[in-house]
N, C-alpha and C positions, 0 to 999 in steps of 0.2 A: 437209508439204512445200509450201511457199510458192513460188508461181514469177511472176518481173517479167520484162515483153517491155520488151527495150532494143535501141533500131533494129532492129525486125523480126526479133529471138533472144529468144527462149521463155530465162528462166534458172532454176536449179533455185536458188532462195536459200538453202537448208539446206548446202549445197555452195560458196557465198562465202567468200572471206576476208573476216574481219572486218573489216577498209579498206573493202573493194568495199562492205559490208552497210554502214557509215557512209555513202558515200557513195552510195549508194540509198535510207537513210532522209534525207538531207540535199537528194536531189531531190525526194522526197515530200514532202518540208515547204516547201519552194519553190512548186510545182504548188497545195498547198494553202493559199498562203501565197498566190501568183496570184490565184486561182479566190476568196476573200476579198474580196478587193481590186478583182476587175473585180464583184461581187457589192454591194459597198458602193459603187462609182464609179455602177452605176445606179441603187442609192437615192437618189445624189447628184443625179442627172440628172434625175430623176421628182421631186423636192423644187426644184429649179431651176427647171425645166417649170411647176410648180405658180405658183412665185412671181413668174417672168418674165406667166404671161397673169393671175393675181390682179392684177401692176401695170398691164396695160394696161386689165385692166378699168376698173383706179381713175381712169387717165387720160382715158379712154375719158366718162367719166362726170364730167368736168373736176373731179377731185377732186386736180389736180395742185396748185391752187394756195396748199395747206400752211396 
């Protein structure tokens, strides 16, 4: 007996109609489809970070001029 809290209701999921139970696995996969996505957006940010002060180093160090 599987139970998913939808705005603040406890549900018993064994007790769904099959519609509702799609459309509860289709928020779960959204949610986790989210939580992804903001998860690889800060590897993105922490690898940007990295490469933004790498160039000032380089500049820094007048290795601007190629």
């Amino acid at each position: 007996m599987a139970k998913a809290t939808i705005d603040g209701t406890e549900y018993d999921t064994d007790t769904m109609s099959e519609e509702a139970k799609g459309q509860l696995q289709n928020v779960v996969f959204c949610d986790r489809k989210i939580a992804d996505m903001k998860n690889e957006a800060a590897i993105i940010q922490t690898a940007r970070n990295a490469y933004a002060l790498n160039l000032s180093k380089l500049l820094e160090n007048g290795d601007d001029k190629g």
